[in-house]
DSSP file (Angstrom, degrees, kcal/mol; ACC not computed):
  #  RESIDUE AA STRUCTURE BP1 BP2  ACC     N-H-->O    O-->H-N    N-H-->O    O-->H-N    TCO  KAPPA ALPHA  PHI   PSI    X-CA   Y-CA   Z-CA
    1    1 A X              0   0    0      0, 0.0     5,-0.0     0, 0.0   120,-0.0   0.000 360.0 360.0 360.0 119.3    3.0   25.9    2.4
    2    2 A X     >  -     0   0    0    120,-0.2     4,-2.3     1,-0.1   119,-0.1   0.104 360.0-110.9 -69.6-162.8    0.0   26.6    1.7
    3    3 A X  H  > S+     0   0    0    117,-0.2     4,-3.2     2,-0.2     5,-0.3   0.923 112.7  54.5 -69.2 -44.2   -3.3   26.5    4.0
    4    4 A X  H >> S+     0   0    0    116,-0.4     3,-1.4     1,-0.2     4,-0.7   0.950 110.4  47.6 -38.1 -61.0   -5.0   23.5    2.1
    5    5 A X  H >> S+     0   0    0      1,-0.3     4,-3.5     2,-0.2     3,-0.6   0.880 106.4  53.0 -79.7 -40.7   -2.0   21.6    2.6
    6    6 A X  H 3X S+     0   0    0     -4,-2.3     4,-1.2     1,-0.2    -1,-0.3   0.932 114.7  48.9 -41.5 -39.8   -1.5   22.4    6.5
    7    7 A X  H <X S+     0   0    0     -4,-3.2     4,-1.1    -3,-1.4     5,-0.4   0.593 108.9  47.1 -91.8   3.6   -5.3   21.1    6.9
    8    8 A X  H <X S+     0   0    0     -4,-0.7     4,-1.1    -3,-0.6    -1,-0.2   0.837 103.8  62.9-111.4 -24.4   -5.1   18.1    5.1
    9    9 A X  H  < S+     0   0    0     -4,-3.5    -2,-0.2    -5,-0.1    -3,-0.1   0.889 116.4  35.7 -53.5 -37.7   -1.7   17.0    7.0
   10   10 A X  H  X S+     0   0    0     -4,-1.2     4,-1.3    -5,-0.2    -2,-0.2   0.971 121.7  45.4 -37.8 -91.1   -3.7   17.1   10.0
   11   11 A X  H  < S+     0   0    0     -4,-1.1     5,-0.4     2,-0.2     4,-0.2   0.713 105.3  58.0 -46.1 -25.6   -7.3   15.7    8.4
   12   12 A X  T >< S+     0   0    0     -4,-1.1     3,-1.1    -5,-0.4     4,-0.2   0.071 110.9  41.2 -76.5-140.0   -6.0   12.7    6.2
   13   13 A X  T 3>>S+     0   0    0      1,-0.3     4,-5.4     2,-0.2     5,-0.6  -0.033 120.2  42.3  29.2 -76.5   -4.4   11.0    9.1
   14   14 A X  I 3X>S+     0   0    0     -4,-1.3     4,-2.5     1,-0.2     5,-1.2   0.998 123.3  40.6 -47.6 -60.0   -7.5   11.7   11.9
   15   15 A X  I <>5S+     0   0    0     -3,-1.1     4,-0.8    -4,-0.2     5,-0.3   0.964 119.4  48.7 -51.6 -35.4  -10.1   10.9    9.0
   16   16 A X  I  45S+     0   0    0     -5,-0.4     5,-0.4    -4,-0.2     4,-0.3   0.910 113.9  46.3 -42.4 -58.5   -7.4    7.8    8.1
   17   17 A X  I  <5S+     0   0    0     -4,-5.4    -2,-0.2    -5,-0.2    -1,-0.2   0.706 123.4  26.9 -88.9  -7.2   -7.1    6.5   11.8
   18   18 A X  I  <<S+     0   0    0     -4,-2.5     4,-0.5    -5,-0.6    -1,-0.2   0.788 128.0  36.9-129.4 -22.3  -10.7    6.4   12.9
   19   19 A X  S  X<S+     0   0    0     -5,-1.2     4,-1.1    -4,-0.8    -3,-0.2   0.462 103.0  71.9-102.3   2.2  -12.8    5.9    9.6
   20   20 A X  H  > S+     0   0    0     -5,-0.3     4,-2.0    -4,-0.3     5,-0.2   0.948  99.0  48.1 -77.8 -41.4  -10.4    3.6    8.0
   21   21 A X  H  > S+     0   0    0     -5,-0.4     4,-2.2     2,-0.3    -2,-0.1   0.772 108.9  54.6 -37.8 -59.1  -11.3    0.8   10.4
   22   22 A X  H  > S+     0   0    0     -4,-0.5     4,-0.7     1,-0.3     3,-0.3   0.960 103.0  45.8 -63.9 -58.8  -14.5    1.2   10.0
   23   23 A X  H >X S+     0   0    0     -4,-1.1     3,-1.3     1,-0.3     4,-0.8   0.883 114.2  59.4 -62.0 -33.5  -15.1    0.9    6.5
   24   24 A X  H 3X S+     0   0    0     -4,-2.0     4,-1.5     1,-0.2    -1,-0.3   0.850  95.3  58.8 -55.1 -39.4  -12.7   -2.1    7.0
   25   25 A X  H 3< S+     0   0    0     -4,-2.2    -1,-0.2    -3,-0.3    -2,-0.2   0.551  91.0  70.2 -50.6 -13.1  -14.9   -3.7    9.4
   26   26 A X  H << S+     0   0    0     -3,-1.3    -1,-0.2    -4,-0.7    -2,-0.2   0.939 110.7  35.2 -84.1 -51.0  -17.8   -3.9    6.8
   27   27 A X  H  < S+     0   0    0     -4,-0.8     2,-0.3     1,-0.2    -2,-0.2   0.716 131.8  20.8 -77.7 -28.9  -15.7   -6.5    4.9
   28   28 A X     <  -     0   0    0     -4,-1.5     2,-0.8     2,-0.1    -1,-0.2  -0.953  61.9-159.6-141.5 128.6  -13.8   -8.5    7.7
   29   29 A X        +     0   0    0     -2,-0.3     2,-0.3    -3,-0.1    -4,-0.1  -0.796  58.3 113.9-102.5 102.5  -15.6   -8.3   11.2
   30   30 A X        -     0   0    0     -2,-0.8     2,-0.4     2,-0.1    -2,-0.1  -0.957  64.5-119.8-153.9 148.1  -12.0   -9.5   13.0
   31   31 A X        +     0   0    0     -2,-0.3     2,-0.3    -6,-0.0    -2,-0.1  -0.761  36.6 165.6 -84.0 136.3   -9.7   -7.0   15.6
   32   32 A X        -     0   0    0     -2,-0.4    51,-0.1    47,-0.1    -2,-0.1  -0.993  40.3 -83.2-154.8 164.5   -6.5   -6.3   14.8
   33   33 A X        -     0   0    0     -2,-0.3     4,-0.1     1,-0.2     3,-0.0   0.056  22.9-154.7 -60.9 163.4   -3.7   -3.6   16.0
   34   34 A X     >  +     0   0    0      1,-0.1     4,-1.1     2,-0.1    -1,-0.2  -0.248  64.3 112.3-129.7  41.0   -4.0   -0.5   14.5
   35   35 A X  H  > S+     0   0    0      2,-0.2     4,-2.2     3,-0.1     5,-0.1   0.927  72.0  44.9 -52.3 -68.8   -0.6   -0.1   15.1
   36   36 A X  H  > S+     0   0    0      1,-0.2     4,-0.9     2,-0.2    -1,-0.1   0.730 112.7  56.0 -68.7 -28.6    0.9   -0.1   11.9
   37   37 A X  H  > S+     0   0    0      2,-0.2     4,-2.2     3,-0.1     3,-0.3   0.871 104.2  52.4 -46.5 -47.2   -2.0    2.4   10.8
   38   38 A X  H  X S+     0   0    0     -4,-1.1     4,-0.6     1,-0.2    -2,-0.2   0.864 110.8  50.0 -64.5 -29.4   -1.1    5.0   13.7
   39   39 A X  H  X S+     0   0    0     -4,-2.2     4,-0.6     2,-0.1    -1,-0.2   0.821 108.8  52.6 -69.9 -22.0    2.4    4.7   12.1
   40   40 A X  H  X S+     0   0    0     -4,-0.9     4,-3.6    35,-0.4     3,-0.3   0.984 112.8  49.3 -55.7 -64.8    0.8    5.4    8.5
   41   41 A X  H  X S+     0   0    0     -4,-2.2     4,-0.6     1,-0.3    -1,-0.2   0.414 107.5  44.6 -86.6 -12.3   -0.6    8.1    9.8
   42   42 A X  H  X S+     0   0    0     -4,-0.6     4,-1.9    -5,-0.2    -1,-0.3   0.564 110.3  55.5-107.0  -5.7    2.1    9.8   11.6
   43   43 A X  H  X S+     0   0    0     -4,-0.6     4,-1.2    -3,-0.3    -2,-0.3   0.850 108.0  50.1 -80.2 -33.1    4.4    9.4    8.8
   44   44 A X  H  < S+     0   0    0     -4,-3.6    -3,-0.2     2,-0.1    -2,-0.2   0.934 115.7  47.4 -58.6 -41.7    1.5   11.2    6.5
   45   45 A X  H  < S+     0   0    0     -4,-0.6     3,-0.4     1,-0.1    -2,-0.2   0.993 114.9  45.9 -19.6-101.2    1.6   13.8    9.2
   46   46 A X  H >< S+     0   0    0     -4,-1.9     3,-0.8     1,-0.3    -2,-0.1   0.392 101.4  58.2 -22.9 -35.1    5.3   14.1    9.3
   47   47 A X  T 3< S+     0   0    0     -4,-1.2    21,-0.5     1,-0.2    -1,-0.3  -0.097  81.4  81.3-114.0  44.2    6.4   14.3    6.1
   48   48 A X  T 3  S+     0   0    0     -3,-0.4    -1,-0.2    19,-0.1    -2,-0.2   0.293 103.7  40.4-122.0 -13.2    4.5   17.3    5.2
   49   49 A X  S <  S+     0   0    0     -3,-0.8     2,-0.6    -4,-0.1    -2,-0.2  -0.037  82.1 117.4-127.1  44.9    7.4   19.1    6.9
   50   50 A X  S    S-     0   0    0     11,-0.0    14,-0.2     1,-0.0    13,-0.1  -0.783  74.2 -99.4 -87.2 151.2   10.2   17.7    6.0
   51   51 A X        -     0   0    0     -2,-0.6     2,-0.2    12,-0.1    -2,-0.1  -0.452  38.0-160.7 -66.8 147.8   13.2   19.4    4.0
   52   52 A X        -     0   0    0      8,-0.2     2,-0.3    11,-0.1     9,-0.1  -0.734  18.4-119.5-125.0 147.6   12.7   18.1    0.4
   53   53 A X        -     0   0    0     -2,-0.2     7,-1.3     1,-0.1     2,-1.1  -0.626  29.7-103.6 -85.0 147.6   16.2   18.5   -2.0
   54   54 A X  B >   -A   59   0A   0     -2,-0.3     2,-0.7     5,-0.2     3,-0.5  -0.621  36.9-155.1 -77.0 131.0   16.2   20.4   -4.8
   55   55 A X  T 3  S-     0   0    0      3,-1.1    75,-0.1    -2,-1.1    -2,-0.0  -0.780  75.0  -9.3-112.3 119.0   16.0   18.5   -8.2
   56   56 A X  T 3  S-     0   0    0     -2,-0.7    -1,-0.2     1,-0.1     3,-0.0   0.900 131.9 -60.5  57.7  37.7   17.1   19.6  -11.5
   57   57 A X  S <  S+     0   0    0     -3,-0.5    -1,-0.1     1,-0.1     2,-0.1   0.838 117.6  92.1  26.3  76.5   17.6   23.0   -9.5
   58   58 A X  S    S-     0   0    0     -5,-0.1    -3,-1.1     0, 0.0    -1,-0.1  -0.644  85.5 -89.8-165.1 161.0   14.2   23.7   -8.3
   59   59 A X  B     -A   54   0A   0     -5,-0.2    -5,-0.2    -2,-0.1     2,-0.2  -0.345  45.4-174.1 -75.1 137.0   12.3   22.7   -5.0
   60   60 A X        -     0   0    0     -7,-1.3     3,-0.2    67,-0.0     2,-0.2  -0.629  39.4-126.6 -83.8 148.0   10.2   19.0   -5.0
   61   61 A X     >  +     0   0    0     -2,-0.2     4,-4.9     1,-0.2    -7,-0.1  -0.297  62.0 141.2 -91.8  44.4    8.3   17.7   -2.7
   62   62 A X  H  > S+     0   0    0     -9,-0.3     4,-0.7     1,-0.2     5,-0.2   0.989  73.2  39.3 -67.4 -62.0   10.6   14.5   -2.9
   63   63 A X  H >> S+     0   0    0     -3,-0.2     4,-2.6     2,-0.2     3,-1.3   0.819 112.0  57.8 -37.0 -54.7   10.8   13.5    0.8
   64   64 A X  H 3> S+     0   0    0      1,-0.3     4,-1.7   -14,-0.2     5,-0.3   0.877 113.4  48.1 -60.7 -52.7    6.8   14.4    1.5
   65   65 A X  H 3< S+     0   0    0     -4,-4.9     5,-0.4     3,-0.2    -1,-0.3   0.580 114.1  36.5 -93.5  30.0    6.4   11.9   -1.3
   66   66 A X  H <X>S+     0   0    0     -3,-1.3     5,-1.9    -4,-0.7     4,-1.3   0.831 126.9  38.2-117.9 -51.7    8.4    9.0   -0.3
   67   67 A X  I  <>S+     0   0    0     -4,-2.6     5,-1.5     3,-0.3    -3,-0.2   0.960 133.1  23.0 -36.6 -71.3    7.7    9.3    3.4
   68   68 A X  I  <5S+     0   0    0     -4,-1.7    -1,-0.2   -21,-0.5    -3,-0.2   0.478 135.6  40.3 -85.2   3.2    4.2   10.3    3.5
   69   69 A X  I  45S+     0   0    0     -5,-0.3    -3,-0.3    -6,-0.2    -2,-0.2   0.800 130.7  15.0-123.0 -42.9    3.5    8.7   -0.2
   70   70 A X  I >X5S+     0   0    0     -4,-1.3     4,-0.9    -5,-0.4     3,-0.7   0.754 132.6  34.8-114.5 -40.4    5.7    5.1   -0.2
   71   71 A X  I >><S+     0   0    0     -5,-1.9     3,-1.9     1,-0.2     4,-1.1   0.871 119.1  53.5 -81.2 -60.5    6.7    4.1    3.6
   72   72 A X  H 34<S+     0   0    0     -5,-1.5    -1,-0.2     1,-0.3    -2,-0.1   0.643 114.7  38.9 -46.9 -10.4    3.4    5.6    4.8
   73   73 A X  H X> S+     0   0    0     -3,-0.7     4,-2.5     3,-0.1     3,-0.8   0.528 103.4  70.9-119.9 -18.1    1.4    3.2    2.2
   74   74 A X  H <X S+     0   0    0     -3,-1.9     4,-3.1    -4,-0.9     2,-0.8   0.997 105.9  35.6 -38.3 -67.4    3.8    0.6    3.1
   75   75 A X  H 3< S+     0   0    0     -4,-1.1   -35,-0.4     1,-0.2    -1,-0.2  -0.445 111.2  60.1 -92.4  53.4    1.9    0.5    6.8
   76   76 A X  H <>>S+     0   0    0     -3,-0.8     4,-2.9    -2,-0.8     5,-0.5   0.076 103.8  47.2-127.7 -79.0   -1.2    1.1    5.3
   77   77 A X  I >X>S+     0   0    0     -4,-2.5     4,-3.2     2,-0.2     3,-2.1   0.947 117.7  47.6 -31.5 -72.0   -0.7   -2.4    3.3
   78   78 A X  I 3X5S+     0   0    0     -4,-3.1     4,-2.1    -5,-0.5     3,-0.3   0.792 112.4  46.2 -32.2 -85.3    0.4   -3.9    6.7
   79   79 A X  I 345S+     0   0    0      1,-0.2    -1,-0.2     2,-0.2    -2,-0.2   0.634 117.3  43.4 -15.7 -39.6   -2.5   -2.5    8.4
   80   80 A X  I XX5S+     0   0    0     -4,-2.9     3,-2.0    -3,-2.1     4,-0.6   0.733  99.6  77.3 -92.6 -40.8   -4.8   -3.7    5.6
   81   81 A X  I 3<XS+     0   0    0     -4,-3.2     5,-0.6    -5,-0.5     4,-0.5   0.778  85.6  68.6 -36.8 -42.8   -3.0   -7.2    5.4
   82   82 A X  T 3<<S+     0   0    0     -4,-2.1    -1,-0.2    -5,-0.6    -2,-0.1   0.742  77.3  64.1 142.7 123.3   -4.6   -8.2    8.1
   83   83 A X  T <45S+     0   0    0     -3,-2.0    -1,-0.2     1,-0.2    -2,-0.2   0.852  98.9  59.6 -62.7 -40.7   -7.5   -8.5    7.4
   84   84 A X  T  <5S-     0   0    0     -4,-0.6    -1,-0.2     2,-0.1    -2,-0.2   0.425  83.6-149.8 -72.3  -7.3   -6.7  -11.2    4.9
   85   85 A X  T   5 +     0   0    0     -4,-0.5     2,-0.3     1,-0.1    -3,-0.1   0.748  61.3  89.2  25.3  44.5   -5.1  -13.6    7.3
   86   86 A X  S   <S-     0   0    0     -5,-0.6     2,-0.3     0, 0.0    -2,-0.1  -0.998  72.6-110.9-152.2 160.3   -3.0  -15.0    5.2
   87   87 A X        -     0   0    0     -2,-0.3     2,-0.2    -3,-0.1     0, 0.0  -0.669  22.6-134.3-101.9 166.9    0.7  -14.5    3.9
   88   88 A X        -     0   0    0     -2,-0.3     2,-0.1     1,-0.2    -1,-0.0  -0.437  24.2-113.3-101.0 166.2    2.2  -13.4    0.4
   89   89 A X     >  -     0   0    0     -2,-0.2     4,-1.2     1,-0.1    -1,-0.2  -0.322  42.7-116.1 -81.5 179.7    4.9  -14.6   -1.6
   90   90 A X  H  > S+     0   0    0      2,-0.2     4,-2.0     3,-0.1    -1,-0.1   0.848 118.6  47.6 -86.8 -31.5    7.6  -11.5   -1.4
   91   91 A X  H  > S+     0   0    0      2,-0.2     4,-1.8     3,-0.1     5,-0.1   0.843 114.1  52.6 -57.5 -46.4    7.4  -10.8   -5.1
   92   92 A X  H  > S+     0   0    0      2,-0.2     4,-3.5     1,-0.2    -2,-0.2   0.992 106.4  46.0 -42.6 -75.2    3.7  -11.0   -4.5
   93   93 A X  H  X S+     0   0    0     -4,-1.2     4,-3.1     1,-0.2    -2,-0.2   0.855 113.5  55.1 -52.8 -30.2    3.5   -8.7   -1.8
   94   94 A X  H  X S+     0   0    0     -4,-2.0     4,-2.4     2,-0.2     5,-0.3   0.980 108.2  49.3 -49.7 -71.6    6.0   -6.1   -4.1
   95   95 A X  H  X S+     0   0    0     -4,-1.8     4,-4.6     2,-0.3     5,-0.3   0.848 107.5  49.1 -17.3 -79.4    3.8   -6.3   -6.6
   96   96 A X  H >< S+     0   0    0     -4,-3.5     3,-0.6     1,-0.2    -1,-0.2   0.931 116.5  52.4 -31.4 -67.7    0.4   -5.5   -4.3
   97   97 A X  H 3< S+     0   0    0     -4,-3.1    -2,-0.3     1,-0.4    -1,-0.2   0.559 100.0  53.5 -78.6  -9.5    2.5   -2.6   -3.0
   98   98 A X  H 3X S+     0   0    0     -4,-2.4     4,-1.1    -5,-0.2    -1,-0.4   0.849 113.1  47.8 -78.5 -24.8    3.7   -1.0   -6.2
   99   99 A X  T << S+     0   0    0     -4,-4.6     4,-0.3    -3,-0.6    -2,-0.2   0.518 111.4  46.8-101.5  16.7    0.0   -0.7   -7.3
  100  100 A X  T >> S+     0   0    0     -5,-0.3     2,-3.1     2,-0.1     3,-2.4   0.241 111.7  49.4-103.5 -95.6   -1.4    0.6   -4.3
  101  101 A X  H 3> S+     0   0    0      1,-0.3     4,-0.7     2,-0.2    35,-0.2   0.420 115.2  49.1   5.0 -30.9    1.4    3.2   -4.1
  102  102 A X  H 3X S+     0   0    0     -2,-3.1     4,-2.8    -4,-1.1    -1,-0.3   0.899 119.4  37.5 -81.8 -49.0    0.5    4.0   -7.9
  103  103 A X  H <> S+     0   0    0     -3,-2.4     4,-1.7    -5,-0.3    -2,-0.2   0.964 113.3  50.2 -55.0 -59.8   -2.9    4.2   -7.2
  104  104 A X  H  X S+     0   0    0     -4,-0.6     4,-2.4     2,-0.2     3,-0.4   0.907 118.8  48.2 -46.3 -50.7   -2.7    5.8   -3.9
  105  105 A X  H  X S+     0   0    0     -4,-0.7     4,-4.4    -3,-0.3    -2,-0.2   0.970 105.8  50.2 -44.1 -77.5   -0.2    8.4   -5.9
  106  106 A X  H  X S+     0   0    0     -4,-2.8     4,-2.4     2,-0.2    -1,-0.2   0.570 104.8  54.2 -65.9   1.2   -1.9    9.1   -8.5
  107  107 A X  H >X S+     0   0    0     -4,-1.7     4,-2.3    -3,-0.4     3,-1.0   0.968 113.8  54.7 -66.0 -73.7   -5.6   10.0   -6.1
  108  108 A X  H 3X S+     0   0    0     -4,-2.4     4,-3.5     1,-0.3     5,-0.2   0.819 111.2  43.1 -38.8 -62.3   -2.5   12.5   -4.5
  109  109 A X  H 3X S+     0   0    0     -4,-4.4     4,-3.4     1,-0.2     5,-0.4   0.925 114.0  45.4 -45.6 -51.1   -1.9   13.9   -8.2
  110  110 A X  H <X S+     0   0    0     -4,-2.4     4,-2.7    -3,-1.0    -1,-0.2   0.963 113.9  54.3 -51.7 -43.7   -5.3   14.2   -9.1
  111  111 A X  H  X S+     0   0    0     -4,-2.3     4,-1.0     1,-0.2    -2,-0.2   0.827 113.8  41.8 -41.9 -40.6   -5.9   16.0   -5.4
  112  112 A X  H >X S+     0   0    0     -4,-3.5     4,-1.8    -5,-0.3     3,-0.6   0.929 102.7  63.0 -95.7 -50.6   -3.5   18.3   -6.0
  113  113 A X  H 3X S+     0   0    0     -4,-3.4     4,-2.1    -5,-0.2     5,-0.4   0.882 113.5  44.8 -47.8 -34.8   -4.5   19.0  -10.0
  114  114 A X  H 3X S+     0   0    0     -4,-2.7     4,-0.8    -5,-0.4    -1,-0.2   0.854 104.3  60.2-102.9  -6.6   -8.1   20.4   -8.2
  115  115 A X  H <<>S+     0   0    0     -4,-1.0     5,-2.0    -3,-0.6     6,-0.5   0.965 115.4  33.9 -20.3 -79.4   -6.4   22.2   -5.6
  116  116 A X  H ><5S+     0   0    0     -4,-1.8     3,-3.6     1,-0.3    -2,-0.2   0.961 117.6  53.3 -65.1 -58.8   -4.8   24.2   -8.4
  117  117 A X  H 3<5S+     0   0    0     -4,-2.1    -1,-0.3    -5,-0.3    -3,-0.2   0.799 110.0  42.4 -57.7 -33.2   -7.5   24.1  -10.5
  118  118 A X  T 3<5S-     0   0    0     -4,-0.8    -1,-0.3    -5,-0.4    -2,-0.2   0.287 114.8-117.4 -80.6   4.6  -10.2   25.5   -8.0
  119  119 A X  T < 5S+     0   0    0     -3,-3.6    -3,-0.2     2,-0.2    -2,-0.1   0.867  80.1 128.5  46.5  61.8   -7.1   28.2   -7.0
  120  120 A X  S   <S+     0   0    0     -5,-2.0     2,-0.5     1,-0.2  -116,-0.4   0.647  84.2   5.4 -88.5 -31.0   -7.0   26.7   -3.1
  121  121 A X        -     0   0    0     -6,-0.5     2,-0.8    -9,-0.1    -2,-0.2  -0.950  68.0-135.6-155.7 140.3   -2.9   26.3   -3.8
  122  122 A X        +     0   0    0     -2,-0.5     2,-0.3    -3,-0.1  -120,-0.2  -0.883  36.9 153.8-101.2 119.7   -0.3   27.2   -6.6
  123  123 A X        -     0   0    0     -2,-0.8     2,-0.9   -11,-0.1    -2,-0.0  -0.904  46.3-119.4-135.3 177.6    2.3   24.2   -7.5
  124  124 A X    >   -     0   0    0     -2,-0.3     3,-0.8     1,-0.1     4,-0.1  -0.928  13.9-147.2-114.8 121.1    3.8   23.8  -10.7
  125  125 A X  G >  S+     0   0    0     -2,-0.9     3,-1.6     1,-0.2    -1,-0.1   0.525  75.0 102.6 -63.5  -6.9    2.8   20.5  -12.0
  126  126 A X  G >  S+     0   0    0      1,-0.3     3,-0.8     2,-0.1     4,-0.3   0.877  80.9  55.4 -53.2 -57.9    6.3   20.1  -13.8
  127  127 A X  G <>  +     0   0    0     -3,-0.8     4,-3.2     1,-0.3    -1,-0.3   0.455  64.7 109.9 -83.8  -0.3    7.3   17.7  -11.0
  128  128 A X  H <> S+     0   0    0     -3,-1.6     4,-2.7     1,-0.2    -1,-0.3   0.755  77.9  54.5 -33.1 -38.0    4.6   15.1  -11.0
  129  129 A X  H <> S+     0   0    0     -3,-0.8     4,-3.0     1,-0.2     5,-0.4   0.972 105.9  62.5 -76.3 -32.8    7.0   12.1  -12.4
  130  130 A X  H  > S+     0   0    0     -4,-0.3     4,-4.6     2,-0.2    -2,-0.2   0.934 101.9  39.6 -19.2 -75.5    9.0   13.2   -9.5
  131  131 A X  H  X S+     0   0    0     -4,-3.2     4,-2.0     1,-0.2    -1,-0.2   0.979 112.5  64.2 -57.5 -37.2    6.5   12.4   -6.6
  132  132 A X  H  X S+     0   0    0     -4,-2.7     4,-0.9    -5,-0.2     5,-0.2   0.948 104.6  39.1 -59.2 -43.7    5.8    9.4   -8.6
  133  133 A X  H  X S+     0   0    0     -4,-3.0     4,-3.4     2,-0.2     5,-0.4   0.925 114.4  56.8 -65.7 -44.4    9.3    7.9   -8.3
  134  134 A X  H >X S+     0   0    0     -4,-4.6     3,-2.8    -5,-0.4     4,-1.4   0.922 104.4  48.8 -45.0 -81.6    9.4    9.1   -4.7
  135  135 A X  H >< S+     0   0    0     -4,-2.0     3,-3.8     1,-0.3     4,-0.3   0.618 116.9  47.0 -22.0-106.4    6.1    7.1   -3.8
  136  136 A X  H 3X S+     0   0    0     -4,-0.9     4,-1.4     1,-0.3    -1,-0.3   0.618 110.8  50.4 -19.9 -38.8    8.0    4.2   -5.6
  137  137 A X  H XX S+     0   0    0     -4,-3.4     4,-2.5    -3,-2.8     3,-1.0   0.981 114.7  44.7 -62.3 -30.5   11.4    4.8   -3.7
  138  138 A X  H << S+     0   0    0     -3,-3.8    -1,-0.2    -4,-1.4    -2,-0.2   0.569 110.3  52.4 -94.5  -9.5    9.7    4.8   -0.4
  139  139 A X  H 3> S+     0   0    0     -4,-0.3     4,-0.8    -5,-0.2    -1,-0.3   0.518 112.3  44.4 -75.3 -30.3    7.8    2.0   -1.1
  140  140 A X  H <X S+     0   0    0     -4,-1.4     4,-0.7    -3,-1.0    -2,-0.2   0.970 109.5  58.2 -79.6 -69.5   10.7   -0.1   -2.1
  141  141 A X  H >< S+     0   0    0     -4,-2.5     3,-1.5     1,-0.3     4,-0.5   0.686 113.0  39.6  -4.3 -59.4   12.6    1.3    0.9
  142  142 A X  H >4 S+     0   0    0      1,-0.4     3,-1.3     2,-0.2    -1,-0.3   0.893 109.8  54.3-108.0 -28.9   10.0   -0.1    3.2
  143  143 A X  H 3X S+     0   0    0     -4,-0.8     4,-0.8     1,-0.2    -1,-0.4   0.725 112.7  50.1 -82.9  15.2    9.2   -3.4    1.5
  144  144 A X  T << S+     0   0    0     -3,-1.5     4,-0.4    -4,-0.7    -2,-0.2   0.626 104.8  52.7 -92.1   0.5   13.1   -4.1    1.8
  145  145 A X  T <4 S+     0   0    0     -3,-1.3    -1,-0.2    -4,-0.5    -2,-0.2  -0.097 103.9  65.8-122.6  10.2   13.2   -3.1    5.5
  146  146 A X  T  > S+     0   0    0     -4,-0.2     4,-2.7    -3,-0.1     5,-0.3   0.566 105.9  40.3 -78.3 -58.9   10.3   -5.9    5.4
  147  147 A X  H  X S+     0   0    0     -4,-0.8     4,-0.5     1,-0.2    -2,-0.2   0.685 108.9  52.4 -97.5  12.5   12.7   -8.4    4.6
  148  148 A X  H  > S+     0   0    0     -4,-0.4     4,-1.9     2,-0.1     5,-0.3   0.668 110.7  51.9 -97.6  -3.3   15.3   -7.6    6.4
  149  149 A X  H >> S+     0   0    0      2,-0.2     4,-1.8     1,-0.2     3,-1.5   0.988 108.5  50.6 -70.8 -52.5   12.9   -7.6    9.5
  150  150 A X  H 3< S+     0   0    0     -4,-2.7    -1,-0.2     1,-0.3    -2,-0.1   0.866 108.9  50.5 -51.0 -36.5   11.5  -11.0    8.8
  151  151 A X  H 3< S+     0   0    0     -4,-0.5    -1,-0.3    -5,-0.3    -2,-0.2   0.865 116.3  43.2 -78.7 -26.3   15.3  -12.6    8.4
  152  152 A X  H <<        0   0    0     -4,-1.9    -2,-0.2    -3,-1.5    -3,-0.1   0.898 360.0 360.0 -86.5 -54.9   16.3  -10.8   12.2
  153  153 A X     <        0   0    0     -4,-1.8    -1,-0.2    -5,-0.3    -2,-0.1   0.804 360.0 360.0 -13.2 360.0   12.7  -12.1   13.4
């Protein structure tokens, strides 16, 4: 792995968990746990070393993005949710969370295209639809593990 990627598992998270708040505060002045952020942010952490499979026999970074790219923006939505003090339909709330997860993805993709491009890290861009369907598994994953916590609630 390179060095970039070591400093930015660390620095996304810190910069995540104490200036995400803030800039949220500009928009809604109301407290609320930062629980489900501190979990975002040690699953972005986390899943910068986990074993990844190989796919179409060579190595992805499939776990990193379905862990740190789809659960991890899963408790980001939560975290950001609310603020809004109000609930979503479930279709709704899918919905929200495939386009942050795209969004959110594609910042990664771009991140990673000026990495390369400024030569801080060599990846082979071949696997980009990859991470995108990871984000998406991991997203799905988490907003079904949403509804089967509300129905044991």
């Amino acid at each position: 792995m390179s060095k970039i990627f070591i400093i930015v598992s660390v620095v996304v998270p810190l910069v995540l968990y104490f200036v995400f708040p803030l800039v949220l505060a500009r928009f809604a002045q109301r407290a609320v746990s930062r629980t489900p952020l501190a979990i975002a942010c040690v699953l972005f952490f986390v899943s910068w070393y986990l074993p990844s499979p190989d796919i179409e026999g060579r190595y992805t970074a499939f776990t990193t993005h379905a862990v740190g790219g789809g659960v991890f923006t899963g408790f980001l939505w939560l975290y950001v949710r609310q603020f809004f003090s109000r609930k979503f339909q479930p279709l709704t709330e899918l919905a929200i969370l495939y386009f942050f997860v795209s969004g959110l993805g594609v910042a990664n993709e771009l991140f990673e295209f000026a990495v390369v491009t400024f030569g801080f890290a060599r990846l082979d861009p071949s696997d980009t639809w990859w991470d995108l369907v990871a984000n998406t598994i991991g997203v799905s994953v988490f907003w079904i593990g949403t509804l089967f916590w509300k129905r044991i609630k």
